[in-house]
OpenMM code with the backbone's topology and positions (N, CA, C; nanometers):
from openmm import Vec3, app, unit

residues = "UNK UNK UNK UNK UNK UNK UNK UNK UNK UNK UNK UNK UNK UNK UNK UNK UNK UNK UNK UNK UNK UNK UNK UNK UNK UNK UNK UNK UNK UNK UNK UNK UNK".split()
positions = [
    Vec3(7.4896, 21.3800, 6.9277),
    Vec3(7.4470, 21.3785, 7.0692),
    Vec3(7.3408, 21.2695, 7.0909),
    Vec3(7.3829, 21.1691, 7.1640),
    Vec3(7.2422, 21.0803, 7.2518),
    Vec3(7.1734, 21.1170, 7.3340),
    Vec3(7.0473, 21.0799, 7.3130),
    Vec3(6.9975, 21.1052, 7.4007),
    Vec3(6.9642, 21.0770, 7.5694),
    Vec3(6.9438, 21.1545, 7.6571),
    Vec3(6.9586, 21.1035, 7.7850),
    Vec3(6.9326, 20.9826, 7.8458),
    Vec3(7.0008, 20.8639, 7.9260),
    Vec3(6.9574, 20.7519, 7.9527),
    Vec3(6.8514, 20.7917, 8.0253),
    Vec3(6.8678, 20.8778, 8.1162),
    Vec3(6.7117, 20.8977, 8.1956),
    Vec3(6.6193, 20.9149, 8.1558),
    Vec3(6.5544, 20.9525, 8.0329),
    Vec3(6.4448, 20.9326, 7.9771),
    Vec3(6.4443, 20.8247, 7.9055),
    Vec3(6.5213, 20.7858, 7.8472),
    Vec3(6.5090, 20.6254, 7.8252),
    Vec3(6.4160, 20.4968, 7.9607),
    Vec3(6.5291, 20.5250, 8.0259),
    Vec3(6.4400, 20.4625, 8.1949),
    Vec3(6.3021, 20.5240, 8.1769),
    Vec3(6.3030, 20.6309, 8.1844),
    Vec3(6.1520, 20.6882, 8.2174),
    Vec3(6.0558, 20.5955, 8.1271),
    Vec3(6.0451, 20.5898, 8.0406),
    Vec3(6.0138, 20.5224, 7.9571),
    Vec3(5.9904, 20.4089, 7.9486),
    Vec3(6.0905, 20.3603, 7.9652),
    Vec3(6.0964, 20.2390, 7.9696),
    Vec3(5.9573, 20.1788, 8.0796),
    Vec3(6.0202, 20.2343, 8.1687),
    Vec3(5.9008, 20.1782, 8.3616),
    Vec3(5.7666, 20.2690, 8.3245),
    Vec3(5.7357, 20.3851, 8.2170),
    Vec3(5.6021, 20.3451, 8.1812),
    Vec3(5.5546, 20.2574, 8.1493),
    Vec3(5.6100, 20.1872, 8.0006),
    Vec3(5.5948, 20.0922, 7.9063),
    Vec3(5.5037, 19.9859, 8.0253),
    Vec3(5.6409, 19.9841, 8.1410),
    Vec3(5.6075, 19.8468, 8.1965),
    Vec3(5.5008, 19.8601, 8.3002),
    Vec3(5.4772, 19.9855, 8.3324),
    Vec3(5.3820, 20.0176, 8.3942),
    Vec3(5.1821, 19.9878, 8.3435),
    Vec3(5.2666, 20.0560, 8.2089),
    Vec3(5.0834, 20.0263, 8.1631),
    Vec3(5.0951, 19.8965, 8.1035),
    Vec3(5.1662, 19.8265, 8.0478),
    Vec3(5.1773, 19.6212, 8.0771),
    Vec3(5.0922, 19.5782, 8.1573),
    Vec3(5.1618, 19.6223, 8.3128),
    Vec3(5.1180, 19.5256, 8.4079),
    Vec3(4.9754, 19.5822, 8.4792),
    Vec3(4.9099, 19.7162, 8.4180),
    Vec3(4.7961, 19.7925, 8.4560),
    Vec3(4.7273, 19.6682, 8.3260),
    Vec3(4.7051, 19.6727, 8.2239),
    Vec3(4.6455, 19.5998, 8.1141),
    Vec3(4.6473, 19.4740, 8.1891),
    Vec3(4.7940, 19.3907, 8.2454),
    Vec3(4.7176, 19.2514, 8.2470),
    Vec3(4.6555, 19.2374, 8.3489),
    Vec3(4.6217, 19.3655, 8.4727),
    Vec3(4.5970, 19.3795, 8.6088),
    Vec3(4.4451, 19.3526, 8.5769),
    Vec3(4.3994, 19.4460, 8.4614),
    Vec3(4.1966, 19.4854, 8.4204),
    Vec3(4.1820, 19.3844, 8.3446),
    Vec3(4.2987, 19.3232, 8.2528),
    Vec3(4.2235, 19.2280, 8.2147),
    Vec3(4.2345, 19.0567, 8.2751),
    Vec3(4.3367, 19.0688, 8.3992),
    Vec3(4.2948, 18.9867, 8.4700),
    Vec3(4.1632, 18.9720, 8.5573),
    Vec3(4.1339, 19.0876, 8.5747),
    Vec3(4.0334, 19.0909, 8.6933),
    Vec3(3.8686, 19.1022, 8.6448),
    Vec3(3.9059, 19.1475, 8.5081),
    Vec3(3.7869, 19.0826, 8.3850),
    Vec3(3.7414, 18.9535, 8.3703),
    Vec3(3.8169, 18.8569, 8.3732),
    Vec3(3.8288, 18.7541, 8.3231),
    Vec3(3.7751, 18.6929, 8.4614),
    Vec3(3.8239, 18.7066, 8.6042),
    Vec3(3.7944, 18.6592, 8.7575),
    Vec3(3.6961, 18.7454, 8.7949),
    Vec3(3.6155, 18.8355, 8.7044),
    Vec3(3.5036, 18.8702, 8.7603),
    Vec3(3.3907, 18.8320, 8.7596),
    Vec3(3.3698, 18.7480, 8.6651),
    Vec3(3.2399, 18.6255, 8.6418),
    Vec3(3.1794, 18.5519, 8.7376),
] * unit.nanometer
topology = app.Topology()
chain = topology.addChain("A")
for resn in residues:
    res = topology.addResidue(resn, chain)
    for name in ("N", "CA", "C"):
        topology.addAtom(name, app.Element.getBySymbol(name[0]), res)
């Protein structure tokens, strides 16, 4: 049995979620000077 694609997705669009949260703080780190 495989496992469900929908938690795969789920997953997945966290992953990419906390990516683009990380390069969001550490963009705004970097332009906060």
């Amino acid at each position: 049995m495989s496992p469900r694609p929908v938690s795969s997705i789920y997953l997945y669009v966290l992953q990419l979620r906390i990516k683009t949260l990380h390069l969001k703080s550490s963009f705004t780190q970097k332009h906060s000077y």
